[in-house]
N, C-alpha and C positions, 0 to 999 in steps of 0.2 A: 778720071775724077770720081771719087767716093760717094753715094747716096751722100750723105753730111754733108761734104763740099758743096756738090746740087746746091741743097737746099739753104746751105749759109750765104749763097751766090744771090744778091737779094733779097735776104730776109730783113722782118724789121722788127727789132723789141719792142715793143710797146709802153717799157715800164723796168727803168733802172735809176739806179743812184750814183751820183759820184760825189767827190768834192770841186770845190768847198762843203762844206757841213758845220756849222753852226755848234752840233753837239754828239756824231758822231766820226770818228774814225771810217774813212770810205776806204776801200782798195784800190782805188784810181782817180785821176782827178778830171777832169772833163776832158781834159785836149788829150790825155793819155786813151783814154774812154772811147775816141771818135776816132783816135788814127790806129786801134786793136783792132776796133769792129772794121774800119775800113781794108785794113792787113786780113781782115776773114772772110771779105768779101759782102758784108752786109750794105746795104741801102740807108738804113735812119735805125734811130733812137731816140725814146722819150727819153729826156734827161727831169726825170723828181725830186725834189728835194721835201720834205716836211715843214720849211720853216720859211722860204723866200720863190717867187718867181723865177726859174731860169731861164726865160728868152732871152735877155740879155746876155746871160753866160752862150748860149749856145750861136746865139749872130757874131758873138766874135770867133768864135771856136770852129765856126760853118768857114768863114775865112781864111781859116789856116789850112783849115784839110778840107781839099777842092772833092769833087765828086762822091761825096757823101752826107748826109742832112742830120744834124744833131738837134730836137724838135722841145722846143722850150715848152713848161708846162705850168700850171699854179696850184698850190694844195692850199685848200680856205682853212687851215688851222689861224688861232689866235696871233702865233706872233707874223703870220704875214698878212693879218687884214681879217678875218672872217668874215661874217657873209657880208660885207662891205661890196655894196656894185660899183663904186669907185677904182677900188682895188682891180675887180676885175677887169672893168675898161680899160686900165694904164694896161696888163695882161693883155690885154687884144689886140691892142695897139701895138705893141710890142716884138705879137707876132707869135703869143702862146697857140699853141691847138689841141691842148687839152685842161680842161680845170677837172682836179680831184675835187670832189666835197671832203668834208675835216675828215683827218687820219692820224694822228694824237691828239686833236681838239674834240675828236667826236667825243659822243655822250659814251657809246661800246667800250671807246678807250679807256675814257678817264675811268668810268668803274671799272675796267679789268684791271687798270695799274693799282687801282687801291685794294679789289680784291672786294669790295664791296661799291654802293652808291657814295661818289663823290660830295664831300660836303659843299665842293667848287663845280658845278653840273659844266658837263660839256654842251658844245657847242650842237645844237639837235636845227632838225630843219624843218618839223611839225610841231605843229599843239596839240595840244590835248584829246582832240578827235581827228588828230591823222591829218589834217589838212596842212600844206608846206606855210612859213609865214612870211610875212608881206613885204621882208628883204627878198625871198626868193623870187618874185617876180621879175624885177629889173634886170637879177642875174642871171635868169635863163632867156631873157630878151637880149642880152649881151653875147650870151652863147650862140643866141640864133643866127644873130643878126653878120656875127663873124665866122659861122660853119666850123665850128670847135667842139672839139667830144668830152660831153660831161662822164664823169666818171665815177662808181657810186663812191671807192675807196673804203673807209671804215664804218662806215654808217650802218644803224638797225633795218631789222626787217621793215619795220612799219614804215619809213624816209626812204628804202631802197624801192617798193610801190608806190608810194606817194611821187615821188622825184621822175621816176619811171612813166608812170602815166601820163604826168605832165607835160613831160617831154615827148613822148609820143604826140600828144597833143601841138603841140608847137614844134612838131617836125624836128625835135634836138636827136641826135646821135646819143646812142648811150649804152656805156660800157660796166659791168657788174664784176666788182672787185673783190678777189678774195672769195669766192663760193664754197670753198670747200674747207677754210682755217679758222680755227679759234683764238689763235695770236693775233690774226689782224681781219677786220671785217667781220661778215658774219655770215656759218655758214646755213645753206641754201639745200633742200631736197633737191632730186629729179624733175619731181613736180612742179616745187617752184621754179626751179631756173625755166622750165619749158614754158610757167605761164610769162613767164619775164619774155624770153625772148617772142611770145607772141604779141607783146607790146613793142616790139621793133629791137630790144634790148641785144647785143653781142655779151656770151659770157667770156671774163679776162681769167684764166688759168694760168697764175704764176707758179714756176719752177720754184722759187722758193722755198715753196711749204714742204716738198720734199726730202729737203736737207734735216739733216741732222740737229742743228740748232733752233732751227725755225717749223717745228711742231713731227718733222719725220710723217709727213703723211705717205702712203704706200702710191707710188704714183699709178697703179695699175689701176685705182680708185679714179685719179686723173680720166684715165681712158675711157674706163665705163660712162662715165659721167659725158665727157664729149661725144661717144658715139649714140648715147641715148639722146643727148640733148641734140644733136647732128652740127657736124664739122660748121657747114655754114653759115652756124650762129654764134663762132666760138671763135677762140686769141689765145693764142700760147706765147707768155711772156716769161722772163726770168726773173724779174723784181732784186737782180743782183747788185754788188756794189760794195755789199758789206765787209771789212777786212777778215776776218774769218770764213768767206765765201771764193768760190775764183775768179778769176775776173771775169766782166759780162759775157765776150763773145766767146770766152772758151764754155762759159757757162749753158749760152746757146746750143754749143757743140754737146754738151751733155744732156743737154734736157732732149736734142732732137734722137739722139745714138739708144737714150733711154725708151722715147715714144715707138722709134722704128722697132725694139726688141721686142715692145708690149703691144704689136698690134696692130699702131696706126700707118697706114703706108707712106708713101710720098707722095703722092700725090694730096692725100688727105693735109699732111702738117705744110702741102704747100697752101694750100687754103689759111691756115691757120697762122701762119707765120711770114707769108708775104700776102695771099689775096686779101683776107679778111681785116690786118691793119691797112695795109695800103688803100682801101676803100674808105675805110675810119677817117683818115688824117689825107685824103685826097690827092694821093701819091702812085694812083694805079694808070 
């Protein structure tokens, strides 16, 4: 068996998309998605969507293909609820365990697509002096109270502190999305990410941002960044799905083949890709 193999033996994405999609074209559709990864030998996957809840897609999808966990998720964008604590609760119930905060509804978004400030403001989760506002209360009590990983997604600097501390405070899991891209999220120094993760925080390094279309970061950048910030605080995910991308678990297979040339061992990306989600989402 190949280093790869090893490590695809158990691993978990943390952070992929299929179809259904609402508004884009996906590479795979959920049950295609779950019995790939399951053919590669993987453990579980977030299944994301931008627009709707997947727990429901993935409890029927878990049913079909036995010995493998496809892990429902919620992104608080506008058309599936925003910061609505309602929304959330049906999500827990449900059997989500993970809520993105907005990732086209955020405020970062909506100005990047216009290229300036939105006449239509995105959905932000502070006021005016940093403090989160008074829907986020009940939703991070929702969070708590069902052991589900908030996750920052596309949110500013200022909401990724803010959200962050709170959570700490109230014992929440919390996963920092996108640190290193200017396409989605928002990126993060050295510094910063280390003070994050001395507030409890895991950073989420999607494969992604590596590719070609989605900003070509140099992934040896990836590296440095994980071994400063140290393995044990950190997720290697693929964030794939996309039809112009491969599909997720070969995508796995490329992000891990890329980390082993540039450095990081195996032992290390077993931290990263089975110990450090499997902890996340309660599956170790």
């Amino acid at each position: 068996m190949s280093t790869i193999d090893r490590l695809m033996k158990g691993a978990l994405d943390f952070h992929v998309h299929a179809a259904p999609d609402p508004f884009r074209e996906r590479r795979l559709d959920a049950l295609d998605l779950a019995m790939q990864a399951k053919e590669a030998g993987m453990k579980a996957i977030v299944l994301k969507c931008h627009h709707y809840c997947t727990a429901p897609l993935a409890y029927i999808v878990n049913r079909v293909v036995p010995d493998f966990r496809l892990i429902g998720s919620l992104a608080l964008n506008k058309g599936a609820g925003g910061l609505n604590p309602e929304v959330v609760e049906v999500a827990a119930r449900l059997g989500a365990k993970v809520i993105w905060m907005p990732t086209l509804s955020s405020v970062v978004d909506t100005e990047r697509r216009a290229n300036k400030p939105s006449s239509e403001r995105g959905i932000s989760l502070i006021e005016q002096d940093d403090k989160l506002i008074s829907p986020m209360a009940p939703i991070l009590e929702i969070i708590r109270d069902n052991n589900i990983v908030l996750a920052t997604a596309h949110i500013s600097i200022p909401e990724i502190y803010a959200i962050t501390t709170e959570a700490r405070r109230r014992q929440i899991k919390v996963t920092i999305t996108h640190p290193l891209t200017e396409a989605a999220g928002s990126p993060l120094t050295i510094e910063q990410q280390k003070e994050l993760v001395n507030k409890g925080a895991y950073i989420e390094h999607c494969f992604v941002a590596c590719m070609p279309s989605l900003g070509s970061l140099n992934p040896a950048v990836m590296v440095e960044y994980i071994k400063a910030v140290g393995v044990e605080h950190c997720i290697l995910s693929t964030d794939f799905g996309q039809a112009f991308n491969p599909p997720p678990a070969e995508g796995s297979r490329m992000m891990l083949g890329t980390m082993l040339r540039l450095g990081l061992s195996e032992k290390e990306l077993e931290i990263l890709v089975k110990v450090n989600p499997a902890k996340l989402l309660d599956l170790d």
